[in-house]
C-alpha positions as CSV (number, residue, x, y, z in Angstrom):
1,X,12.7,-43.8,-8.4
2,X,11.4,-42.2,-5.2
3,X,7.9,-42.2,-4.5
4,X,6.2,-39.6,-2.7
5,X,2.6,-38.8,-2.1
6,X,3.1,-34.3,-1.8
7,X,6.4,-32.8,-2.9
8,X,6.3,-29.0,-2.5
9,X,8.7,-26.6,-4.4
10,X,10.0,-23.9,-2.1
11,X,10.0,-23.3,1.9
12,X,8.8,-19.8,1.9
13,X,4.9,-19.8,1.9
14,X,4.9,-23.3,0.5
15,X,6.4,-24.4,3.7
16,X,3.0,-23.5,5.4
17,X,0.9,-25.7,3.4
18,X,2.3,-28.8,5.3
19,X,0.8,-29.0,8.8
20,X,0.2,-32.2,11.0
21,X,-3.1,-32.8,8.9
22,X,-0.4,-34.2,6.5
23,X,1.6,-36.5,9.2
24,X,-0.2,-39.9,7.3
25,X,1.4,-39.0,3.7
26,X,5.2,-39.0,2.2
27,X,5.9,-35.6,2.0
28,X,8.9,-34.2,0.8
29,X,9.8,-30.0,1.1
30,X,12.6,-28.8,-1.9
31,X,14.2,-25.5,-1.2
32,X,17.3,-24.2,-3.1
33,X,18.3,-21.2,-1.1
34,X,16.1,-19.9,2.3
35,X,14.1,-21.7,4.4
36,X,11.3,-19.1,5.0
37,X,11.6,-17.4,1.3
38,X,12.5,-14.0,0.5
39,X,10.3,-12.7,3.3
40,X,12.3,-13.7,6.4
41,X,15.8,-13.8,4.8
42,X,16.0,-10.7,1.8
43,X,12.5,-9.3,1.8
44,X,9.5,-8.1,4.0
45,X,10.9,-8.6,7.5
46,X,14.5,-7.7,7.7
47,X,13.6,-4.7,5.3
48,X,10.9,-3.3,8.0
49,X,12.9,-4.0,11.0
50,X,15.9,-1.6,9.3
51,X,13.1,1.1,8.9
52,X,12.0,0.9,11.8
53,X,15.2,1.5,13.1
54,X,15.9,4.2,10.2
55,X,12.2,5.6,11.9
56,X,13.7,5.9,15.1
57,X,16.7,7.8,14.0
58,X,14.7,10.3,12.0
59,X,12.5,10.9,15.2
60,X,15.3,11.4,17.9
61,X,16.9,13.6,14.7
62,X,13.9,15.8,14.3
63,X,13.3,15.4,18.8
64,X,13.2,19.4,18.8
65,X,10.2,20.0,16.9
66,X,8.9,18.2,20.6
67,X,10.9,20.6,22.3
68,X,13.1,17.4,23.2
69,X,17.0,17.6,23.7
70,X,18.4,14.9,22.4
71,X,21.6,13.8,20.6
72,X,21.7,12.4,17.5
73,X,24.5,10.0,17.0
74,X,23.2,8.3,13.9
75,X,22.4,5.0,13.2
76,X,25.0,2.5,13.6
77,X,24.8,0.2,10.9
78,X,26.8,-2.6,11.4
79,X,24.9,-3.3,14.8
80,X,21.8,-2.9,13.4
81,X,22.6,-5.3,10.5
82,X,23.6,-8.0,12.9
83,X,20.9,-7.6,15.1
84,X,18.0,-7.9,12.8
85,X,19.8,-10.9,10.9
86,X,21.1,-12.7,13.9
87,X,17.4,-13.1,15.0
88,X,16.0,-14.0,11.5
89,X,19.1,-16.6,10.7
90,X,18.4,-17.8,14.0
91,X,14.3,-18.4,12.7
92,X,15.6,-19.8,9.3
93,X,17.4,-22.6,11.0
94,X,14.9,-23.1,13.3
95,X,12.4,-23.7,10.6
96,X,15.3,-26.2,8.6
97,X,15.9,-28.4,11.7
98,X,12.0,-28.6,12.9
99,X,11.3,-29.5,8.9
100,X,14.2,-31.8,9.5
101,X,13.1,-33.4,12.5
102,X,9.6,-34.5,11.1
103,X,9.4,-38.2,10.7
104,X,6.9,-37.7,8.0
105,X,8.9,-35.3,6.1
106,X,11.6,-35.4,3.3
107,X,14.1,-32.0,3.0
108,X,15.8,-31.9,-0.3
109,X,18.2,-28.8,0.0
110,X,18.9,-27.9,-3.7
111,X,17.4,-26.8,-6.8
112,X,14.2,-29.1,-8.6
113,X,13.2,-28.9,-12.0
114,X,10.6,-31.6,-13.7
115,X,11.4,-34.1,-16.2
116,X,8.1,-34.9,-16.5
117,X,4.3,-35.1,-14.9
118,X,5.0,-34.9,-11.4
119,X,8.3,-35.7,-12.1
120,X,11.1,-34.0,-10.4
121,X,14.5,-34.1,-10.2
122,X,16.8,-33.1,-6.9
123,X,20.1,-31.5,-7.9
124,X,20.9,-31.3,-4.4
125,X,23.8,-29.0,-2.9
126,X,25.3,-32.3,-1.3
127,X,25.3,-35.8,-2.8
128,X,24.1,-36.2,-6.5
129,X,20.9,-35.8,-7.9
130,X,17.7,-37.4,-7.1
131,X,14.9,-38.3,-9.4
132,X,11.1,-38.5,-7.6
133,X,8.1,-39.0,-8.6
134,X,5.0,-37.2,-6.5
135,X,0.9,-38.1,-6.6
136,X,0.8,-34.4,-6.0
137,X,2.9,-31.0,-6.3
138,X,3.2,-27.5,-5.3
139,X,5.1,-24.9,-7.0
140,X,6.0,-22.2,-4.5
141,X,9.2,-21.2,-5.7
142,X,9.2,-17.4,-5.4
143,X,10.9,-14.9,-7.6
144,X,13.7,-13.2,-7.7
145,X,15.2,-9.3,-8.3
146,X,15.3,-8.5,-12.3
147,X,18.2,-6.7,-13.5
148,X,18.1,-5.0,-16.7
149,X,20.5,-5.9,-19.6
150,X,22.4,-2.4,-19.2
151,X,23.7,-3.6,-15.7
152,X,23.8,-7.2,-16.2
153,X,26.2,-6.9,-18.8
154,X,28.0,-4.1,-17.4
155,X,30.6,-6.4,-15.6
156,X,30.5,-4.2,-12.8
157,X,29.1,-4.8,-9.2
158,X,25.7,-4.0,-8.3
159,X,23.1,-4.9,-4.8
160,X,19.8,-6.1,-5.3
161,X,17.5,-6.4,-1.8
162,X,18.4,-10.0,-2.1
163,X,21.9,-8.6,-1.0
164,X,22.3,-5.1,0.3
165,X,20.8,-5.6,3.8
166,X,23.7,-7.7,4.6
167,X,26.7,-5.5,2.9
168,X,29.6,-4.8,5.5
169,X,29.0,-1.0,5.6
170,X,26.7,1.8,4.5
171,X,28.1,3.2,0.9
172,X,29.1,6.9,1.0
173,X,27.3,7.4,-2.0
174,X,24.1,5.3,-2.8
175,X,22.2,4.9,-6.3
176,X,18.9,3.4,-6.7
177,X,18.0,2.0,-10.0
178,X,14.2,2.2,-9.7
179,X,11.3,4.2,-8.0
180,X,8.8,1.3,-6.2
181,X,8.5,0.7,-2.5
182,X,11.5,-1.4,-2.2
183,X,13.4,1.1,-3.7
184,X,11.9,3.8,-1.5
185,X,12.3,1.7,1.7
186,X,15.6,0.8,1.3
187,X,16.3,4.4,0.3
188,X,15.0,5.5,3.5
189,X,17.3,2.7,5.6
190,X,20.7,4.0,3.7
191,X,20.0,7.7,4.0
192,X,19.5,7.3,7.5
193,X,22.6,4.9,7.8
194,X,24.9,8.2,6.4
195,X,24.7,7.0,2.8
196,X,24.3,10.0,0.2
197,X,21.3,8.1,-2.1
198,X,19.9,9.1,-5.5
199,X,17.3,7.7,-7.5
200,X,16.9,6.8,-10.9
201,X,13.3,5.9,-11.5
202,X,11.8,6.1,-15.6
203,X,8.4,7.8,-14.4
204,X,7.5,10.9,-13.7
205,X,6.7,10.4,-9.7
206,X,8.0,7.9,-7.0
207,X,5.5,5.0,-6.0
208,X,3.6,5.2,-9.2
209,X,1.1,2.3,-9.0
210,X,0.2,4.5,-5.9
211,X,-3.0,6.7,-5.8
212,X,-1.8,9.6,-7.5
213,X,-2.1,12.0,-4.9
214,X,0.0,9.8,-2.7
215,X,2.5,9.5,-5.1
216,X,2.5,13.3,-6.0
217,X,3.1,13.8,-2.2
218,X,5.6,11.7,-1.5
219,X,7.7,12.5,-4.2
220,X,7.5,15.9,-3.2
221,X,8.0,15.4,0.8
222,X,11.5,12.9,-0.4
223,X,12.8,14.7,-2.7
224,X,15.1,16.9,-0.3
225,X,16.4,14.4,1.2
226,X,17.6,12.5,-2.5
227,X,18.9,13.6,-5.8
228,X,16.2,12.5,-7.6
229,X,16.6,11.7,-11.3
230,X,12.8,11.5,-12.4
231,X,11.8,10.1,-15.9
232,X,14.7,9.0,-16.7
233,X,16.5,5.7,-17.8
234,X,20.4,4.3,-17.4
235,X,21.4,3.0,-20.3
236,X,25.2,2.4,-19.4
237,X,26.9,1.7,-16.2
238,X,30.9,2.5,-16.0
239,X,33.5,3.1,-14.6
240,X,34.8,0.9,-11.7
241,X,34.1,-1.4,-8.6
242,X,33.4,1.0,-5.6
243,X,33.6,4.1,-8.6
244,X,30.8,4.2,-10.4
245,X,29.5,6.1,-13.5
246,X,25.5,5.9,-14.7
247,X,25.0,7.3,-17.7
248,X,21.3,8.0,-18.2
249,X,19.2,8.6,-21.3
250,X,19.4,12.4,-21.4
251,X,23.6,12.1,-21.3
252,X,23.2,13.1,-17.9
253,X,25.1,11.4,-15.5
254,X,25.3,10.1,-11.5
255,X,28.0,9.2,-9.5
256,X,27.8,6.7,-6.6
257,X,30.0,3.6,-4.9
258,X,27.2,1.2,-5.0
259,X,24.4,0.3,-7.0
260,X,21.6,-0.9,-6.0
261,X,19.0,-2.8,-8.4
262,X,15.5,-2.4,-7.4
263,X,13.3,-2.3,-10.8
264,X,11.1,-5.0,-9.8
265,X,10.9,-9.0,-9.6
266,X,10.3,-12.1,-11.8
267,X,8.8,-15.7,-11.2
268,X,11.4,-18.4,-11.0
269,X,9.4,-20.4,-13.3
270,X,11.7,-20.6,-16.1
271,X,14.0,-22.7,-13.5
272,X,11.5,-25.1,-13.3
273,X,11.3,-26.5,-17.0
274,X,7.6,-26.7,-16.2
275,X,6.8,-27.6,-20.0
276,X,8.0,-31.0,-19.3
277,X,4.9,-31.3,-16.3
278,X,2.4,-29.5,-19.0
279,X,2.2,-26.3,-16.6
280,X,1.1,-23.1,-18.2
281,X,2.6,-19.8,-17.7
282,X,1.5,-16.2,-18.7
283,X,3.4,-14.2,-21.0
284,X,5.3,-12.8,-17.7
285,X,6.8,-15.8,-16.7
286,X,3.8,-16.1,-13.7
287,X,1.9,-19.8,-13.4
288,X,-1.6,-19.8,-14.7
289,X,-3.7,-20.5,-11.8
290,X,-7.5,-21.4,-11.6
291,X,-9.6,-19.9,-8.8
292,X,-8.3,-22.9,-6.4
293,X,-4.5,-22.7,-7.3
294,X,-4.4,-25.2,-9.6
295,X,-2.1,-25.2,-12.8
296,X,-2.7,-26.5,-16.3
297,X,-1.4,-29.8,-15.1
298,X,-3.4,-32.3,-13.2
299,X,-2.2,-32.6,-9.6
300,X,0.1,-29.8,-9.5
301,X,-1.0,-26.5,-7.7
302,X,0.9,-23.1,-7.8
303,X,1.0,-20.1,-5.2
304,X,3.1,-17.3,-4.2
305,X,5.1,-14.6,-6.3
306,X,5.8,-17.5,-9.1
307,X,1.9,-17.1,-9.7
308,X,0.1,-14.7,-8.0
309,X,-1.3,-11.4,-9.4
310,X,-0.2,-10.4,-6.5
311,X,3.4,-10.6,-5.1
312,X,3.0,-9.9,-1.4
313,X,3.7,-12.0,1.5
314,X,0.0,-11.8,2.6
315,X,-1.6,-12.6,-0.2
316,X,1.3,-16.0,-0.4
317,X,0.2,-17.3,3.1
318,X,-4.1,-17.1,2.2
319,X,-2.9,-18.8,-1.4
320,X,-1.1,-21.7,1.5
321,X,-4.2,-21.9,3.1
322,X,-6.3,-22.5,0.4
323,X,-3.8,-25.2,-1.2
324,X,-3.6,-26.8,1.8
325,X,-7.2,-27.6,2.4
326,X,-7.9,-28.5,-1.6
327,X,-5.0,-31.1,-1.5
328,X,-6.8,-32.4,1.5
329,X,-10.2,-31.9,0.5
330,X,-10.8,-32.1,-2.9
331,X,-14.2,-32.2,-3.5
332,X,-14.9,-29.6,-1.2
333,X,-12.8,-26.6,-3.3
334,X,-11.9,-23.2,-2.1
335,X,-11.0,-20.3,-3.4
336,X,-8.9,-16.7,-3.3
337,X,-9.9,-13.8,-3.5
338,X,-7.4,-10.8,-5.0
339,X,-10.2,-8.3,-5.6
340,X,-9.6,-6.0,-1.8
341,X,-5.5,-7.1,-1.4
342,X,-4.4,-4.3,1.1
343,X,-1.0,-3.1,0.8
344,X,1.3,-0.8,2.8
345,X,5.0,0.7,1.9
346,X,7.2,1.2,5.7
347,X,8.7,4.8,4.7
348,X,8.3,7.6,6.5
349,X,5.5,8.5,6.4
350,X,4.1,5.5,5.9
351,X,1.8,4.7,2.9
352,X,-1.3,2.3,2.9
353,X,-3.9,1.4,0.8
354,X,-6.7,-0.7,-0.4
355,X,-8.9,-1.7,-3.5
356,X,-9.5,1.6,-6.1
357,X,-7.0,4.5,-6.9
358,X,-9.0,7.9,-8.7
359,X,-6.9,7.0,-12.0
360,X,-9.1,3.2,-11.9
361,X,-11.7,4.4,-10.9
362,X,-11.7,7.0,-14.0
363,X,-10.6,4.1,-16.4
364,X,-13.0,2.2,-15.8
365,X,-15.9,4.7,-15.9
366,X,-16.9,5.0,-12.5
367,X,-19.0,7.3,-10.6
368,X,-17.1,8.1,-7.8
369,X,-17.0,10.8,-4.9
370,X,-13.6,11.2,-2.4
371,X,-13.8,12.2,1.0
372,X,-10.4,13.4,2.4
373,X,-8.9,14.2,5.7
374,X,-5.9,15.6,7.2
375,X,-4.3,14.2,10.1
376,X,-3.2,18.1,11.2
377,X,-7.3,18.1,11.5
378,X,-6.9,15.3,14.3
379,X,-5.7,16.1,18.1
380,X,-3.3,13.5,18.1
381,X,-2.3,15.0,14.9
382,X,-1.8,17.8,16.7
383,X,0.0,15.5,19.1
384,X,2.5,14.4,16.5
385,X,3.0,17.5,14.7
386,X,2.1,16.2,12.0
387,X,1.5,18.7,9.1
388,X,1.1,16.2,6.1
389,X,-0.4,13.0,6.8
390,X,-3.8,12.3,5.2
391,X,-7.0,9.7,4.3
392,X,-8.7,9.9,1.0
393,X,-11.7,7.6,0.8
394,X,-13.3,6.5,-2.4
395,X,-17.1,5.3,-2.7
396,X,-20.0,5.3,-4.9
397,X,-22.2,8.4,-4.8
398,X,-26.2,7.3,-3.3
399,X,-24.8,3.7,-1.9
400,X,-21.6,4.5,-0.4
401,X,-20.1,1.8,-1.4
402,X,-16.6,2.3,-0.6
403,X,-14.1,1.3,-3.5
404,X,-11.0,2.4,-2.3
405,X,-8.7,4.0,0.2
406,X,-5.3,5.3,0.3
407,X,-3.6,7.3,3.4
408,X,0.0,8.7,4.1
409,X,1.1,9.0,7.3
410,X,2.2,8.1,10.8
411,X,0.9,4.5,11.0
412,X,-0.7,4.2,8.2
413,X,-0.5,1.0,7.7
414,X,-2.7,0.1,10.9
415,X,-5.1,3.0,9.7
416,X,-6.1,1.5,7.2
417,X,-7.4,-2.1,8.5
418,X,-11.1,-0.9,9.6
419,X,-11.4,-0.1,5.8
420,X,-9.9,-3.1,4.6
421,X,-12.6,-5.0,6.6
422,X,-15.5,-2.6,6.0
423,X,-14.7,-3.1,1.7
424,X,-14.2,-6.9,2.2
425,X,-17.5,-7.1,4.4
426,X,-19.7,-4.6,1.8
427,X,-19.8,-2.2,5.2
428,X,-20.9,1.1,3.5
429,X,-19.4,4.4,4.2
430,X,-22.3,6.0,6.1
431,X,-22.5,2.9,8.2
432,X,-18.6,2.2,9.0
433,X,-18.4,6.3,10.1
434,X,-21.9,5.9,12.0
435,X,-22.5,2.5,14.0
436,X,-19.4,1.7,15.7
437,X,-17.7,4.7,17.9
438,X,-14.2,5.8,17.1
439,X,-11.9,6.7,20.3
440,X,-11.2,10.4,20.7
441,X,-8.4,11.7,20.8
442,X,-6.9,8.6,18.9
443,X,-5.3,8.8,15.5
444,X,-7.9,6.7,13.9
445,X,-10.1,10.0,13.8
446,X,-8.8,10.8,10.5
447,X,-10.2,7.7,8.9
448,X,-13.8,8.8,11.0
449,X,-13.2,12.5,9.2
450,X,-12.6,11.1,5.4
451,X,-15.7,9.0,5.7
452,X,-17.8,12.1,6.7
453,X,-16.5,14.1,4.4
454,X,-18.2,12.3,2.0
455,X,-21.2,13.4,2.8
456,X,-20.3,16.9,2.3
């Protein structure tokens, strides 16, 4: 049996845990599908390089509100498709060979599951499989799209975002099964490719972890450019490939050519057979974790969507960096933090946001005041025309202890940042809109405003 001193489950964020600090052990790197995860090849980046260029569209579309002549053509999808993933397959392969070409480095390309503690084996895509045995290993094996039963067993074809970035061309007709920001993102990329989209989404609102004025908003600014099918579920899915029929809970009914499946993700734990290592999960499917990433077994950590609280591509890479320095340093523990996780979803407008919404902050009993500005109160919101954007800040009444912030707008999801750093540094409200001068006429006046409007 091979011996190796780190084995590490999954090249997405796991990949970043080995550095050259590791170049005196036997390390070995298992993926099963994408080097660089879901973020490079399905997820985060191709997704925001399409709305971006969906963003682009919209503004050379709406040019005459700038008294700008300009022609719009639309956005061709098949170029744009081949552009963004040219560039990223390019990275993926990049990021096989150099993993390749490390002397102190093992690639297994296929899928591991244990057969014991710290016992793997390789059922690799080539060759047959490989048992291993590992002094210590990392679980970074990701998720992946759930699909409810009503679809799986449909027999019919459907998209998830694991797929639909890469179909051949835009669907005439679009439907979205789900009302999160994947869905809304990719919602934004189709409609701007031609694609007639609807949404299917069981609450009431769009976005709906969102603060609940963003998500009030938004649905309301989106929902003339969709059908919108609001509290609502499917419950069958007929008709035929490329002729769809969604039946929905109310015997209502939408049409489309494609479906695409964007109700959430799941952990790829139970491809592991973790039970056999002694590895804990939650009732979700998610890998306990302690405060260092470290599972219920000894020697194995966790990070990334198959055990974060968490699922972004942020909060993966800091989980990397902690892992990496408590396999290398192990009586000298760190730890992550998920209290102040910022997060941002790349429609237009753009939404961003940090730490408390008003709903939390009620739940939990809190004392809270919200200052709120509009970027139409700004002059480069003048600038952009904008008549909707805005910045709600949340603190505690006397301290100003800020607790939250959510905005919605033209880039929001730079806004935000000074907040970000002023709730994860304990910078009160008084102080972050006081001590440090904010650039007039910039954009990041409307974050200056919603602090001062506490005070009043």
């Amino acid at each position: 049996m091979r011996h190796h001193d780190l084995v590490v489950i999954g090249a997405g964020s796991g990949n970043a845990v080995v550095d050259d600090s590791f170049a005196d052990l036997d390390v070995a790197v298992v993926e099963e599908r994408w080097f660089g995860g879901t973020c490079l090849n399905a997820g985060c980046i191709p997704s925001k390089m399409l709305a971006h260029t969906a963003q682009v569209a919209r503004t050379v579309a709406e040019a005459a509100a700038y008294d700008v002549d300009a022609a719009a053509g639309g956005l061709r999808w098949r170029a744009a498709r081949d552009r963004v993933f040219r560039r990223l397959d390019a990275e993926r392969d990049k990021g096989r060979k150099g993993r390749r070409g490390q002397d102190f480095v093992t690639v297994y390309e296929g899928r591991a599951r244990f057969t014991g503690p710290r016992t793997l084996r390789m059922e690799r895509f080539a060759g047959g499989p490989v048992d291993v045995r590992a002094a210590q290993v990392v679980v970074a094996a990701g998720g992946r799209p759930l699909v409810p039963p009503a679809v799986a067993d449909s027999g019919l074809p459907y998209e998830t975002s694991d797929t639909v970035m890469r179909i051949d061309e835009p669907p005439r007709r679009l439907a979205i099964l789900g009302g999160g920001y994947i869905a809304a993102e990719l919602a934004e990329v189709f409609a701007a490719a031609g694609s007639a989209v609807t949404i299917v989404e069981k609450e009431q609102r769009l976005l709906g972890p969102q603060d609940e004025t963003v998500a009030q908003r938004f649905t309301e600014l989106v929902r003339p450019r969709y059908d919108l099918r609001l509290g609502r579920e499917v419950t069958r899915v007929g008709g035929s490939p490329g002729a769809l029929r969604l039946t929905l809970d109310d015997g209502s009914t939408a049409e489309a050519d494609t479906l695409l499946v964007a109700v959430g993700r799941i952990p790829n734990s139970d491809r592991l057979d973790l039970e056999a290592a002694g590895v804990a999960t939650h009732h979700d499917g998610r890998v306990i974790v302690d405060r260092h990433q470290r599972t219920s077994a000894e020697g194995v950590f966790a990070l990334g969507d198959i055990s974060s609280p968490v699922p972004l591509k942020h909060v993966a890479n800091r989980e990397a960096e902690v892992v990496a320095h408590n396999l290398r340093h192990p009586d000298d523990l760190i730890s992550c933090d998920h209290e102040q996780v910022p997060a941002a979803v790349f429609t237009q407008p753009q939404i961003a946001s940090v730490g408390l919404t008003e709903r939390q902050c009620r739940d939990r009993g809190l004392d809270y005041a919200a200052g709120t500005a509009c970027y139409a109160d700004t002059a480069y919101g003048w600038a952009m025309e904008d008549t909707t954007g805005f910045c709600k800040v949340l603190a505690e009444p006397g301290s100003g202890r800020l607790l939250g912030a959510h905005l919605m707008g033209p880039q929001a999801a730079t806004l935000i940042q000074p907040l970000v750093v002023a709730l994860a540094l304990g910078i009160d409200a008084a102080t972050l809109a006081r001590r440090p001068y904010w650039i007039h006429p910039a954009l990041t006046e409307v974050v200056d405003n919603a602090l001062r409007d506490l005070d009043r």
